[in-house]
PDB file of the backbone (N, CA, C, O) and the ligand in Angstrom, with CONECT records:
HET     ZN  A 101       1
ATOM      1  N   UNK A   1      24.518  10.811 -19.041  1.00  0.00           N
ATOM      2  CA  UNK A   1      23.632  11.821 -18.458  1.00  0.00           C
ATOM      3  C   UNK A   1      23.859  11.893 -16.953  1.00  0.00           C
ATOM      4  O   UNK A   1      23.817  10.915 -16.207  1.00  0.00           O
ATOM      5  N   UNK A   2      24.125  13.255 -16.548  1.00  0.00           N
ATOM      6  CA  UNK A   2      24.067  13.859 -15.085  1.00  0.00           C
ATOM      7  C   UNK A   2      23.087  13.659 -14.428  1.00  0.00           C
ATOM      8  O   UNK A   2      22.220  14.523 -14.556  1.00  0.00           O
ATOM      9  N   UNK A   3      22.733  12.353 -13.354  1.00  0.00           N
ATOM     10  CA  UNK A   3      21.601  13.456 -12.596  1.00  0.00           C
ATOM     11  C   UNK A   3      21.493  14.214 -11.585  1.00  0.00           C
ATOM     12  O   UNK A   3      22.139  14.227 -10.537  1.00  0.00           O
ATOM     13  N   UNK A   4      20.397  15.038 -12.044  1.00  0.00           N
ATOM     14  CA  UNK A   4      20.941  16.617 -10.765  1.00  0.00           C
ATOM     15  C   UNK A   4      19.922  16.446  -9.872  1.00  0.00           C
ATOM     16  O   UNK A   4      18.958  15.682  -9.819  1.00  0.00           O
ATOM     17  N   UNK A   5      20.570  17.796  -8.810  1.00  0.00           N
ATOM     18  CA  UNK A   5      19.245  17.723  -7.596  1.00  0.00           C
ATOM     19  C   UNK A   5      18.179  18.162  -7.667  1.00  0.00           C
ATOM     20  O   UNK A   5      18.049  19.252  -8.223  1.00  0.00           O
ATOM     21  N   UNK A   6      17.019  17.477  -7.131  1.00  0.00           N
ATOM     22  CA  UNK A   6      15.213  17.950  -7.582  1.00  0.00           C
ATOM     23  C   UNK A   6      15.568  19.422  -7.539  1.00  0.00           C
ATOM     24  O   UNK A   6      15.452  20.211  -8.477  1.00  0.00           O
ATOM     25  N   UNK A   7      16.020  19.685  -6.309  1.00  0.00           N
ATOM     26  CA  UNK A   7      15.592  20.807  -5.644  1.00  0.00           C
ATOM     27  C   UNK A   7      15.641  22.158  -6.428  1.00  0.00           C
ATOM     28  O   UNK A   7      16.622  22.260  -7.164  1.00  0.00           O
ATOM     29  N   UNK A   8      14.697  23.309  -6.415  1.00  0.00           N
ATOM     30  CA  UNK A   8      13.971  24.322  -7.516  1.00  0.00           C
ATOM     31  C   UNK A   8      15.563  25.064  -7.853  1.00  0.00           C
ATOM     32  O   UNK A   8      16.166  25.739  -7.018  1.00  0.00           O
ATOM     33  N   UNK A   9      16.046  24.787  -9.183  1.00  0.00           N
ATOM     34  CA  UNK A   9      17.104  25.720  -9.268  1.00  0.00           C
ATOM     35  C   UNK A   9      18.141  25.171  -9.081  1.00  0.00           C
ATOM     36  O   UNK A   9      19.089  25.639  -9.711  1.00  0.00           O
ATOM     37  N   UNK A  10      18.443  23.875  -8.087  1.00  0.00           N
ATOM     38  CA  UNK A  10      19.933  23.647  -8.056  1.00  0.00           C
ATOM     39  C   UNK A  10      20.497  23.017  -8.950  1.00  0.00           C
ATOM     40  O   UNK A  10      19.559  22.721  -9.690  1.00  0.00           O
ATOM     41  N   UNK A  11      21.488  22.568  -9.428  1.00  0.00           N
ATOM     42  CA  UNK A  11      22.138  21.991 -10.793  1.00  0.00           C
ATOM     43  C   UNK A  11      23.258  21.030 -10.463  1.00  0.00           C
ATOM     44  O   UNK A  11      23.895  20.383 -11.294  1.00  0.00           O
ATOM     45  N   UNK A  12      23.461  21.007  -8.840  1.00  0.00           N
ATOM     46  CA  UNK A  12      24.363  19.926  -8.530  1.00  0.00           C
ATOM     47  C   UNK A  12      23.978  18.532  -8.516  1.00  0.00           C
ATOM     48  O   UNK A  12      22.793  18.225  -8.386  1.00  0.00           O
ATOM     49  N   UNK A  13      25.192  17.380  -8.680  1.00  0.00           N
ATOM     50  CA  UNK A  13      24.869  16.204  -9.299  1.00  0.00           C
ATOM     51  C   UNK A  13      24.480  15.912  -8.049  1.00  0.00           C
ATOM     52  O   UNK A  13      24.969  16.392  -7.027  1.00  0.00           O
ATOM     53  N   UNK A  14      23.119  14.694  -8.151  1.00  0.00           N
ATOM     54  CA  UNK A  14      22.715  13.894  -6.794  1.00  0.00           C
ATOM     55  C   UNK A  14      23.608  13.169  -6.086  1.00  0.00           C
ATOM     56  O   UNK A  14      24.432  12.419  -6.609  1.00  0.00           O
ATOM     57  N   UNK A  15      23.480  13.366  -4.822  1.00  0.00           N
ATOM     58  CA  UNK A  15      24.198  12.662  -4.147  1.00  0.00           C
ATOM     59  C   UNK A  15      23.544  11.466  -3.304  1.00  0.00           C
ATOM     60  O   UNK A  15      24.301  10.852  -2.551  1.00  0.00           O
ATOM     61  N   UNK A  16      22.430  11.152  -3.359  1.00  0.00           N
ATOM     62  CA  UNK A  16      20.799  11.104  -2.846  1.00  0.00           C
ATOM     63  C   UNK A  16      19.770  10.388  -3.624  1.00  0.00           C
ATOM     64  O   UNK A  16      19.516  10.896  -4.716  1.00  0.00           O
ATOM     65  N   UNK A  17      19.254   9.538  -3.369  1.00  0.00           N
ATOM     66  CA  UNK A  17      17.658   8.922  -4.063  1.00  0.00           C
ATOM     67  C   UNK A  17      17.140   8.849  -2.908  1.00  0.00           C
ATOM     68  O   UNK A  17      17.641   8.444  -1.859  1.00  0.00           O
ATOM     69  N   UNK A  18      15.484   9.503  -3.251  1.00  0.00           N
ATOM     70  CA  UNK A  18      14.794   9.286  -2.138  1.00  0.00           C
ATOM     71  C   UNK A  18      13.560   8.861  -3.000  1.00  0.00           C
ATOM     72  O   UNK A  18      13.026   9.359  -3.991  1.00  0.00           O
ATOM     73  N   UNK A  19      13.268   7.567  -2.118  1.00  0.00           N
ATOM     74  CA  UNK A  19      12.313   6.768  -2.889  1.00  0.00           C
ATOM     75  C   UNK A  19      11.570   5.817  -1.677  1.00  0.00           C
ATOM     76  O   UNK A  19      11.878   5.675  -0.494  1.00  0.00           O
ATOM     77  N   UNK A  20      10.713   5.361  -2.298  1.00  0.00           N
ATOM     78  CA  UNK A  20      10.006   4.398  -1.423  1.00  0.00           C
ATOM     79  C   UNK A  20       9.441   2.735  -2.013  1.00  0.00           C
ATOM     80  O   UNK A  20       9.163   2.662  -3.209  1.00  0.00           O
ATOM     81  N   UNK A  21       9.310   1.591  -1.231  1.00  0.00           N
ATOM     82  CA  UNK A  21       9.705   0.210  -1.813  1.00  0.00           C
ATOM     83  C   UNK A  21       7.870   0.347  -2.141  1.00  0.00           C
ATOM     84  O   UNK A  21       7.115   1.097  -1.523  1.00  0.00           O
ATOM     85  N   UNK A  22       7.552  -0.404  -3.042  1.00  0.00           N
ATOM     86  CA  UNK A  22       6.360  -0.065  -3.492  1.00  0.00           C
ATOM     87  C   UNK A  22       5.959  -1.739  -4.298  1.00  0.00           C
ATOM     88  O   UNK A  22       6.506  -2.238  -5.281  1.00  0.00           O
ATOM     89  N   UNK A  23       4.841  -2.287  -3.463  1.00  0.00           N
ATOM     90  CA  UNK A  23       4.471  -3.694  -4.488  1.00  0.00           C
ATOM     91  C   UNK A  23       3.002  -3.554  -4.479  1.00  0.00           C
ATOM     92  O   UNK A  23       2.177  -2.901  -3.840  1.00  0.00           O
ATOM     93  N   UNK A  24       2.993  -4.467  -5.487  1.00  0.00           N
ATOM     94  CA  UNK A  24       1.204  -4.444  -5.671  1.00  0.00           C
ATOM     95  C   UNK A  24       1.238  -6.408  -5.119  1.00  0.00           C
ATOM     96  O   UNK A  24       0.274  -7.093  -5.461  1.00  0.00           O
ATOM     97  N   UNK A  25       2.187  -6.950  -4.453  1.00  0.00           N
ATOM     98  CA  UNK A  25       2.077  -8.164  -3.894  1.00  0.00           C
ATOM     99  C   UNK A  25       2.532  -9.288  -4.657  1.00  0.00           C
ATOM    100  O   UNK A  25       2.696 -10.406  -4.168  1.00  0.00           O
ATOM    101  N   UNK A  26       2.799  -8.902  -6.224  1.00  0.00           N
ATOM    102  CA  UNK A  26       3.455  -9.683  -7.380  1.00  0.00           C
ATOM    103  C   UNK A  26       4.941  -9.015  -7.369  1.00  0.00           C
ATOM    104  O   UNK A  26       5.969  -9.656  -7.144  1.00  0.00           O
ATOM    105  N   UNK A  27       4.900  -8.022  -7.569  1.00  0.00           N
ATOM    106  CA  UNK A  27       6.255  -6.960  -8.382  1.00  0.00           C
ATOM    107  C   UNK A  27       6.480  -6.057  -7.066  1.00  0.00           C
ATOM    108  O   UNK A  27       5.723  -5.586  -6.216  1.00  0.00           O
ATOM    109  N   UNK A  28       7.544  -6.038  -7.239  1.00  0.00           N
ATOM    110  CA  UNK A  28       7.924  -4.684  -5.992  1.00  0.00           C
ATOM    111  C   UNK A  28       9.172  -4.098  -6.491  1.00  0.00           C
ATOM    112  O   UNK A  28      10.107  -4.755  -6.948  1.00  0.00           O
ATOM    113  N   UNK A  29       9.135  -2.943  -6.386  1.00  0.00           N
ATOM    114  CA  UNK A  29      10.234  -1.661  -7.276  1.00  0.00           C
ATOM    115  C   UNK A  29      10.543  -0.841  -6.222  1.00  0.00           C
ATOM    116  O   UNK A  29      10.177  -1.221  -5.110  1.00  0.00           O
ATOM    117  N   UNK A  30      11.201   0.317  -6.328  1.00  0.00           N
ATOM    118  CA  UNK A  30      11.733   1.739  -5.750  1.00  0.00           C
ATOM    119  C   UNK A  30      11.252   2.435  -6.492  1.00  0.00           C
ATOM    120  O   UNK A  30      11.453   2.343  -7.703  1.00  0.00           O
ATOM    121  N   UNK A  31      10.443   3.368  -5.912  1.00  0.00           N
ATOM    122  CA  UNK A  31       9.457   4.513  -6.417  1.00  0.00           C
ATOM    123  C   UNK A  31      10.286   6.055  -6.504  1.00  0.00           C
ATOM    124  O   UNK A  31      10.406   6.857  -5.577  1.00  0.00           O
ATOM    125  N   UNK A  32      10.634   6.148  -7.441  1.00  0.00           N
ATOM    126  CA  UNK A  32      11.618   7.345  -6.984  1.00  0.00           C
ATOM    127  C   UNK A  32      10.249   8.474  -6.824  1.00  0.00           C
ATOM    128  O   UNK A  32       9.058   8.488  -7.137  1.00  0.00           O
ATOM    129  N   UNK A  33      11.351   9.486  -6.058  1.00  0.00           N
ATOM    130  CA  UNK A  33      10.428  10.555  -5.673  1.00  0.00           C
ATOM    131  C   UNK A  33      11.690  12.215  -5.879  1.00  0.00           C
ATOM    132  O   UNK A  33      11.354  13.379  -6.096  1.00  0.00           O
ATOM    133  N   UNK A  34      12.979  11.686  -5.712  1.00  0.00           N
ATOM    134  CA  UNK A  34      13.155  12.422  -5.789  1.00  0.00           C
ATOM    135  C   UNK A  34      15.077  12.113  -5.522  1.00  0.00           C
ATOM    136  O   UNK A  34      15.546  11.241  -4.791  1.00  0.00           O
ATOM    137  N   UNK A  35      16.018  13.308  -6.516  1.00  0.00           N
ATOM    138  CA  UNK A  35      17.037  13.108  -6.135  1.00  0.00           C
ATOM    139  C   UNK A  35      17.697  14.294  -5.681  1.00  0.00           C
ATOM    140  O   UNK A  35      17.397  15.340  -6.256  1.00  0.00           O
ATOM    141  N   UNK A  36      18.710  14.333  -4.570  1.00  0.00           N
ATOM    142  CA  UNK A  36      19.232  15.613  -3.675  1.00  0.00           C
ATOM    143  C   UNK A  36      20.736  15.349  -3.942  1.00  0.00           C
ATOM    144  O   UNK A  36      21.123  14.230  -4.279  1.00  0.00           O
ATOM    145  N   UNK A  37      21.747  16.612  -3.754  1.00  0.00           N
ATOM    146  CA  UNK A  37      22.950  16.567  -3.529  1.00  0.00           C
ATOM    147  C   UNK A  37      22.813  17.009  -2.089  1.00  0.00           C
ATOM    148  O   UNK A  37      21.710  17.273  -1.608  1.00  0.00           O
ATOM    149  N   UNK A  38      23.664  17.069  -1.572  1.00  0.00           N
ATOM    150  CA  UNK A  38      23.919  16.835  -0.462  1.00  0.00           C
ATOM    151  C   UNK A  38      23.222  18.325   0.547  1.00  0.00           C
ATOM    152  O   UNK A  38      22.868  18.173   1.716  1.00  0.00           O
ATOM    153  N   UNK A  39      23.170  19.150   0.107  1.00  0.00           N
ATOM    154  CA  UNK A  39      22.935  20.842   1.008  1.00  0.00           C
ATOM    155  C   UNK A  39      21.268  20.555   1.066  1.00  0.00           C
ATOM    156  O   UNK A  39      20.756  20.865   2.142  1.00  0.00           O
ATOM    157  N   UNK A  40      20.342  19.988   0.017  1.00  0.00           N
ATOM    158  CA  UNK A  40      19.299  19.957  -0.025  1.00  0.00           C
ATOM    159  C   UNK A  40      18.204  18.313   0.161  1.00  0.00           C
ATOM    160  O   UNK A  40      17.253  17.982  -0.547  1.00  0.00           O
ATOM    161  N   UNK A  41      18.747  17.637   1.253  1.00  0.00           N
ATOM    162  CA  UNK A  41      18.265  16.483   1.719  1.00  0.00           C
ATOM    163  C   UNK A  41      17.080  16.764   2.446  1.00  0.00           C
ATOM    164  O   UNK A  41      16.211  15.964   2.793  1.00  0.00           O
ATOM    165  N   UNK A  42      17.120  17.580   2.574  1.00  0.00           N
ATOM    166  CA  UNK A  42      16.240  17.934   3.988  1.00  0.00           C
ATOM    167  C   UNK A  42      14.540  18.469   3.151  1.00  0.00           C
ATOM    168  O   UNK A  42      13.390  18.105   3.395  1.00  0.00           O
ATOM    169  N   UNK A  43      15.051  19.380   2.207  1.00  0.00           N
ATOM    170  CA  UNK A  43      13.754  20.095   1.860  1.00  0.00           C
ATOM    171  C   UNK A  43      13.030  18.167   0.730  1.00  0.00           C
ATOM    172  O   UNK A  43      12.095  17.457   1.101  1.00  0.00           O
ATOM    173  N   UNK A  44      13.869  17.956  -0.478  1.00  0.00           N
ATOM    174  CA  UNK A  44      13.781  16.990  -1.210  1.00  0.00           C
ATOM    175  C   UNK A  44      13.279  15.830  -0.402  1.00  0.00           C
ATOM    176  O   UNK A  44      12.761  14.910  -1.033  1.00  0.00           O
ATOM    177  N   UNK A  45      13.357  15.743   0.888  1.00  0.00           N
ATOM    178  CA  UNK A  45      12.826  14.278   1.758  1.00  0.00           C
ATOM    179  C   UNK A  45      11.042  14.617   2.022  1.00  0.00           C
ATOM    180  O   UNK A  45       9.966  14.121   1.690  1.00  0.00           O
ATOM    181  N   UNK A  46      11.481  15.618   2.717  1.00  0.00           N
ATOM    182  CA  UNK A  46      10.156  16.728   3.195  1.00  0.00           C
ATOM    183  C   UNK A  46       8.828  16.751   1.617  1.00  0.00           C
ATOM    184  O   UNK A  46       7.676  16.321   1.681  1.00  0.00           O
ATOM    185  N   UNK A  47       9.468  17.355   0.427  1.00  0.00           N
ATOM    186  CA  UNK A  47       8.595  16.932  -0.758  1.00  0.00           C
ATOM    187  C   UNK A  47       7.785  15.746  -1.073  1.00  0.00           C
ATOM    188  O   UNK A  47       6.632  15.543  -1.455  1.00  0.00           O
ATOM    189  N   UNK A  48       8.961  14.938  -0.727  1.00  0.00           N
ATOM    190  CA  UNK A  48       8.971  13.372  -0.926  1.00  0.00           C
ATOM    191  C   UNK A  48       7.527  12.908  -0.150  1.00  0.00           C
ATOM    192  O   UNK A  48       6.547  12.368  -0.663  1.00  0.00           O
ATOM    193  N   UNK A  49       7.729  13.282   1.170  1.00  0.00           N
ATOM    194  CA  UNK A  49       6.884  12.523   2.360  1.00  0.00           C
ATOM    195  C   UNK A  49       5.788  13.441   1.811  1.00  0.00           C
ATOM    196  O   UNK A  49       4.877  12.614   1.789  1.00  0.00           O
ATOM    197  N   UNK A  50       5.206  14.640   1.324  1.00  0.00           N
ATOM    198  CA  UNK A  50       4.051  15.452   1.354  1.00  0.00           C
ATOM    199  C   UNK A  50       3.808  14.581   0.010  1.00  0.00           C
ATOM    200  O   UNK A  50       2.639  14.225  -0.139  1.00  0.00           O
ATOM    201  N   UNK A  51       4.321  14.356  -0.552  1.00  0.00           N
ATOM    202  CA  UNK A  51       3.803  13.913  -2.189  1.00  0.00           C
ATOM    203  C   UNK A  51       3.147  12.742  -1.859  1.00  0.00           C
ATOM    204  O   UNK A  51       1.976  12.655  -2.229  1.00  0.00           O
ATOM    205  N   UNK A  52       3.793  11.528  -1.052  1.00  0.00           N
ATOM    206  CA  UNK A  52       3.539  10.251  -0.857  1.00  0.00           C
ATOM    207  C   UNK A  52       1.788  10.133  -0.079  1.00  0.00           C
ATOM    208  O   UNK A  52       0.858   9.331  -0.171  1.00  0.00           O
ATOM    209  N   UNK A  53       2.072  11.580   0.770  1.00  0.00           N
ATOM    210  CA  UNK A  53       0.785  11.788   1.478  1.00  0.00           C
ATOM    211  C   UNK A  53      -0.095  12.255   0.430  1.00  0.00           C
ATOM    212  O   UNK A  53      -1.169  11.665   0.543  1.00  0.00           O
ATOM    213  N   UNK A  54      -0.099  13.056  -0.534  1.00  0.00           N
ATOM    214  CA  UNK A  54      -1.007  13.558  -1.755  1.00  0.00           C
ATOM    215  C   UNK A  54      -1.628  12.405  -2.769  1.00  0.00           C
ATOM    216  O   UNK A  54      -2.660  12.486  -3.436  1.00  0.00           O
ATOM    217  N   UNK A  55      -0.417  10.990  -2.660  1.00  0.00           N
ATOM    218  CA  UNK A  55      -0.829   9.977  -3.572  1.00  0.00           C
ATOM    219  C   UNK A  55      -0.736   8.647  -2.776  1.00  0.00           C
ATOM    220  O   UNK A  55       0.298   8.470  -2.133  1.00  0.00           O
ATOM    221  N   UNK A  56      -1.463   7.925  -2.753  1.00  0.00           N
ATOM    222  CA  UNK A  56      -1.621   7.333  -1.984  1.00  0.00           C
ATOM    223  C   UNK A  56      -1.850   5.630  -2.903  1.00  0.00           C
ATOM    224  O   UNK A  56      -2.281   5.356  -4.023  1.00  0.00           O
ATOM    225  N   UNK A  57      -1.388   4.898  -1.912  1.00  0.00           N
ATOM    226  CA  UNK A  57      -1.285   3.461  -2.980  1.00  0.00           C
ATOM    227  C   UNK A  57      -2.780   3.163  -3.716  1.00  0.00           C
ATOM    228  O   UNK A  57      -3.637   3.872  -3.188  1.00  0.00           O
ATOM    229  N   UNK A  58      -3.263   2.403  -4.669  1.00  0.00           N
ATOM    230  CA  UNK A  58      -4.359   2.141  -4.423  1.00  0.00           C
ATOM    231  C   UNK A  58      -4.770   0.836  -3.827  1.00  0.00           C
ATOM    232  O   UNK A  58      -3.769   0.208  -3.482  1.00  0.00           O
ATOM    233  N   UNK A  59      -6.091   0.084  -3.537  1.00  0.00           N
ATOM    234  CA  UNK A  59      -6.213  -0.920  -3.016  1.00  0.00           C
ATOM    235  C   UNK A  59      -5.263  -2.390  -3.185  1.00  0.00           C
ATOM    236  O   UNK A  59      -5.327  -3.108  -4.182  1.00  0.00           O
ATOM    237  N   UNK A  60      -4.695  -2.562  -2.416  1.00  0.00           N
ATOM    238  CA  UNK A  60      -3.634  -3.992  -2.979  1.00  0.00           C
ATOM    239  C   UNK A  60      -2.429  -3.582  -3.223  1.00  0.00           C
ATOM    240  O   UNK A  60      -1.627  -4.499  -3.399  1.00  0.00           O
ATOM    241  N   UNK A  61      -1.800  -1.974  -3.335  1.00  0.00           N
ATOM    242  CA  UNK A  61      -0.832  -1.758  -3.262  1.00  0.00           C
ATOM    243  C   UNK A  61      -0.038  -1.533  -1.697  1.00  0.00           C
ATOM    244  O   UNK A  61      -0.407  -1.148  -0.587  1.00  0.00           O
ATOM    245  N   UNK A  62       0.879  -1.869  -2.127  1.00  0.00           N
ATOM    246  CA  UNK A  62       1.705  -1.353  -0.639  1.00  0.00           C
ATOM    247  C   UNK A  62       2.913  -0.407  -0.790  1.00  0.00           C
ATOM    248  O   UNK A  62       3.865  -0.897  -1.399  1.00  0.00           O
ATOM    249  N   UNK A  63       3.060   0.948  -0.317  1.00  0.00           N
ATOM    250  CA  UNK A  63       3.834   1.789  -0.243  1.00  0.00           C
ATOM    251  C   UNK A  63       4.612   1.815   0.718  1.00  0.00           C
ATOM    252  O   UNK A  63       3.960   1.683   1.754  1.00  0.00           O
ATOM    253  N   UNK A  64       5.942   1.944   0.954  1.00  0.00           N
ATOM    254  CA  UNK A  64       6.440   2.005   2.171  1.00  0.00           C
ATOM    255  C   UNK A  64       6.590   3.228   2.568  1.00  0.00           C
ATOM    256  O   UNK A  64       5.945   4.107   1.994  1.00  0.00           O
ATOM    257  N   UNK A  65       7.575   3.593   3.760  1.00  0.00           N
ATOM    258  CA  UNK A  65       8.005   5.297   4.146  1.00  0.00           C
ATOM    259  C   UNK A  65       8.719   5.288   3.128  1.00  0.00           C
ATOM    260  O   UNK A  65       9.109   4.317   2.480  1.00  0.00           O
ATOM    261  N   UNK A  66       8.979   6.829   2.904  1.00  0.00           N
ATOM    262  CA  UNK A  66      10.282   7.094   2.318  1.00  0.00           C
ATOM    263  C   UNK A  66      11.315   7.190   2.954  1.00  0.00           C
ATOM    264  O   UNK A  66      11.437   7.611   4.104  1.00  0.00           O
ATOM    265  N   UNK A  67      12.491   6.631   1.926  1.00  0.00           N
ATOM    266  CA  UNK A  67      14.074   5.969   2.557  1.00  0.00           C
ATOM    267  C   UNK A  67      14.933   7.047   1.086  1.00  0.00           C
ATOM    268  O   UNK A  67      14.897   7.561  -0.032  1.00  0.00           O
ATOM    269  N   UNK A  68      15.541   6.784   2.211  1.00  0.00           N
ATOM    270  CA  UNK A  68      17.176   7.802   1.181  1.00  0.00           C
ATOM    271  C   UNK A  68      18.335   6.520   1.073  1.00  0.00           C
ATOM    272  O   UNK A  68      18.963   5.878   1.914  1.00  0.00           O
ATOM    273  N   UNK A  69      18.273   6.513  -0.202  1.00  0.00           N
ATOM    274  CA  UNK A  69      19.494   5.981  -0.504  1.00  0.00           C
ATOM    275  C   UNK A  69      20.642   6.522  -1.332  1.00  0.00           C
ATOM    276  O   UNK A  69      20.518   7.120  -2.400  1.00  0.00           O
ATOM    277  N   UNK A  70      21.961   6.191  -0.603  1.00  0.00           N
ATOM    278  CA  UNK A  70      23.421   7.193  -1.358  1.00  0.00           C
ATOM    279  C   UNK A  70      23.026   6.414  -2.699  1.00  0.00           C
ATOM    280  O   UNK A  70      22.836   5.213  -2.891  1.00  0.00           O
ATOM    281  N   UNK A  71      22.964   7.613  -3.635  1.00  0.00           N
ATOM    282  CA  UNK A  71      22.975   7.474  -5.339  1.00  0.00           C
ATOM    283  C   UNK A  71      24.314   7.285  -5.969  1.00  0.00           C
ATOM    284  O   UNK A  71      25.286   8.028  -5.831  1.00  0.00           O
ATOM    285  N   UNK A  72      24.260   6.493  -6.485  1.00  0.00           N
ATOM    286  CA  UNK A  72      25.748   5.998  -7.296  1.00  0.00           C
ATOM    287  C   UNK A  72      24.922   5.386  -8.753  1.00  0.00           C
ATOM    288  O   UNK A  72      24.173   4.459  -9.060  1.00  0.00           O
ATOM    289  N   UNK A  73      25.697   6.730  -9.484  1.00  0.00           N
ATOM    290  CA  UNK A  73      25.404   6.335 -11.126  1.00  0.00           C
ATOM    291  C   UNK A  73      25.815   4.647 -11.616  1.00  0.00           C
ATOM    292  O   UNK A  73      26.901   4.068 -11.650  1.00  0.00           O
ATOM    293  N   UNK A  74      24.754   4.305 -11.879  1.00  0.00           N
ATOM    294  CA  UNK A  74      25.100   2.601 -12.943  1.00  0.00           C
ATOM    295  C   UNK A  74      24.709   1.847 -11.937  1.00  0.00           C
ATOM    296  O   UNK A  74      24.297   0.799 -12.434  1.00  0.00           O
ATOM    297  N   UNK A  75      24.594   1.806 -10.520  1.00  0.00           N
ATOM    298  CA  UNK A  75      24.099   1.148  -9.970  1.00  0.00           C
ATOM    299  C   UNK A  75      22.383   0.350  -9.844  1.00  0.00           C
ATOM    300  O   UNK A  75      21.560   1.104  -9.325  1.00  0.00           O
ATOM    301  N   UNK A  76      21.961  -0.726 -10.168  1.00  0.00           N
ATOM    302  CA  UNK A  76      20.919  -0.966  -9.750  1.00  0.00           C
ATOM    303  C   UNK A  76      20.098  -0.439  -8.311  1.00  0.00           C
ATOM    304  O   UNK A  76      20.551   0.272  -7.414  1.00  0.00           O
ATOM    305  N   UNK A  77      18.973  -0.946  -8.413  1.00  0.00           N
ATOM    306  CA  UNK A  77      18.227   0.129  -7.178  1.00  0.00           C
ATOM    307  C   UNK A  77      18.236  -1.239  -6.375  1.00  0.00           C
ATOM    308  O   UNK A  77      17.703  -1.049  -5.282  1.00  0.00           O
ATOM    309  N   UNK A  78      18.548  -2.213  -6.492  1.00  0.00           N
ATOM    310  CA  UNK A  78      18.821  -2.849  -4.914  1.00  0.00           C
ATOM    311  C   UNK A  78      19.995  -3.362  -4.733  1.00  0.00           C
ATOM    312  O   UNK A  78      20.114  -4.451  -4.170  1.00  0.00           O
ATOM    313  N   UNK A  79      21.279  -2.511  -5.276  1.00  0.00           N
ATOM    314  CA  UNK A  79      22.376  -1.850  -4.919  1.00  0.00           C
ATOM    315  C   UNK A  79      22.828  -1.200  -4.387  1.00  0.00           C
ATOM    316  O   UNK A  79      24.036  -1.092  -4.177  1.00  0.00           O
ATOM    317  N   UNK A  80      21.530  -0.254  -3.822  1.00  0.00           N
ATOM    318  CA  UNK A  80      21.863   0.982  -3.689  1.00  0.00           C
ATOM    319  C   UNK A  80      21.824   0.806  -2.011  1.00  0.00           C
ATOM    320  O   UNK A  80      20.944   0.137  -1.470  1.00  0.00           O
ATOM    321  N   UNK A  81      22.835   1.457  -1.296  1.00  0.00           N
ATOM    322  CA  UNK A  81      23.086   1.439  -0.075  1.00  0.00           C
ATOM    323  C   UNK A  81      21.362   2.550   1.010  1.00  0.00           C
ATOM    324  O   UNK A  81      21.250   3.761   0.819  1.00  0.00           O
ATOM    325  N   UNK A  82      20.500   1.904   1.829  1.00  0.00           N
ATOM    326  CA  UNK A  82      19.556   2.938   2.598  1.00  0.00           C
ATOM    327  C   UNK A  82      20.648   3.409   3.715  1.00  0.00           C
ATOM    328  O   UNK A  82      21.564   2.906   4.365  1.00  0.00           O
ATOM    329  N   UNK A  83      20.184   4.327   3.597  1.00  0.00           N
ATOM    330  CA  UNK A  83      21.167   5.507   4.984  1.00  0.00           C
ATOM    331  C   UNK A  83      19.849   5.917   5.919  1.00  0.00           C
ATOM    332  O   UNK A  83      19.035   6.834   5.813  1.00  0.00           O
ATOM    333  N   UNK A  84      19.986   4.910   6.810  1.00  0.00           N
ATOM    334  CA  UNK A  84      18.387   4.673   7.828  1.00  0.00           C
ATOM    335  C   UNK A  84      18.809   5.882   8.900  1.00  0.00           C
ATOM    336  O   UNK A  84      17.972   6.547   9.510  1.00  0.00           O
ATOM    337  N   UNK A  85      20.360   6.064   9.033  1.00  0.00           N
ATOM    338  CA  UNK A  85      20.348   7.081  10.292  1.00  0.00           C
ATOM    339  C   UNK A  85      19.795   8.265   9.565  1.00  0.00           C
ATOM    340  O   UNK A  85      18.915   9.014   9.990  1.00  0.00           O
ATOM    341  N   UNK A  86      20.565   8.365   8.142  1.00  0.00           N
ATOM    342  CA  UNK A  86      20.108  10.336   7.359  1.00  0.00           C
ATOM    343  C   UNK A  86      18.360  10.215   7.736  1.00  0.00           C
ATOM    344  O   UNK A  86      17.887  11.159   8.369  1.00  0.00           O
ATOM    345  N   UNK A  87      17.598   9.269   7.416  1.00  0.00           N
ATOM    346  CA  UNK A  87      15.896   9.379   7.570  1.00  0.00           C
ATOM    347  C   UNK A  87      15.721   9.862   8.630  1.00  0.00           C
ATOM    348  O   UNK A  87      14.936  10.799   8.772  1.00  0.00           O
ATOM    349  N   UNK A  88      16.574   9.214   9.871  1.00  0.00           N
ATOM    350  CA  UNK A  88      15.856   9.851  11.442  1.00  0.00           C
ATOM    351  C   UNK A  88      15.886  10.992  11.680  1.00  0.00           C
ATOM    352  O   UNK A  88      15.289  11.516  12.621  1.00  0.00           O
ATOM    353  N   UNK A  89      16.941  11.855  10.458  1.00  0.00           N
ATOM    354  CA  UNK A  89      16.847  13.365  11.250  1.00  0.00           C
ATOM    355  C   UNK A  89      15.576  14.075  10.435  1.00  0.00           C
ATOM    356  O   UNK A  89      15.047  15.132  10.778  1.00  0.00           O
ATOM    357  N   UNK A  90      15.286  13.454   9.548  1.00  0.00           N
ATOM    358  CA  UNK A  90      14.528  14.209   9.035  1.00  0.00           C
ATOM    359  C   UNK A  90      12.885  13.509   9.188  1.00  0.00           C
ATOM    360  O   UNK A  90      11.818  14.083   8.972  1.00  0.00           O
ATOM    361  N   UNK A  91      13.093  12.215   9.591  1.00  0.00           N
ATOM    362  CA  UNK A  91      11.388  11.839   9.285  1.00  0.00           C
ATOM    363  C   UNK A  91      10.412  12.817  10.221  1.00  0.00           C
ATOM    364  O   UNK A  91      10.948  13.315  11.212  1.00  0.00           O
ATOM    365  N   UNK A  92       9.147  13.090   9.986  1.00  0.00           N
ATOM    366  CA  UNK A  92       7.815  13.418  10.645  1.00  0.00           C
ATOM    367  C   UNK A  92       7.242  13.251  11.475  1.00  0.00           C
ATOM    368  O   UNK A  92       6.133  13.776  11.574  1.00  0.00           O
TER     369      UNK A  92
HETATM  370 ZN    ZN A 101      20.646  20.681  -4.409  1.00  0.00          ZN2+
END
């Protein structure tokens, strides 16, 4: 299975995970939020950060910012390379 970009309509394969590190202080995961090919990082980050603001951890959880990491199929998620400079152009 392909995966494609969130973004409304596009059909290209991700190039992109945008997710955020997420523990309740036992367990800690990557929260996906969302995956982009490359033309649509910008709007898919932007979703990301309004969604994170719409849901919010509950008590005892901890959410981090959202981080973009280059998506590579078969890879585990703490495999996955963060691209901290791609965040600065776009964070809030
Ligand atoms: Zn796209």
């Amino acid at each position: 299975m392909v995966v494609t970009c969130s973004h409304v309509d596009c059909r290209e394969p991700a190039a992109y995970k945008v997710a955020a590190r997420w523990s309740d202080g036992r367990a800690s995961e990557l929260k996906t939020y969302g995956f982009s090919c490359s033309d649509h990082l910008e709007s898919v980050f932007r979703e990301s950060e309004q969604r994170r603001l719409d849901y919010p951890p509950s008590p005892g959880e901890v959410l981090e910012e959202i981080a973009i990491y280059r998506y590579e199929p078969g890879k585990r998620d703490r495999q996955l390379q963060r691209l901290w400079g791609l965040e600065e152009n776009y964070r809030t």
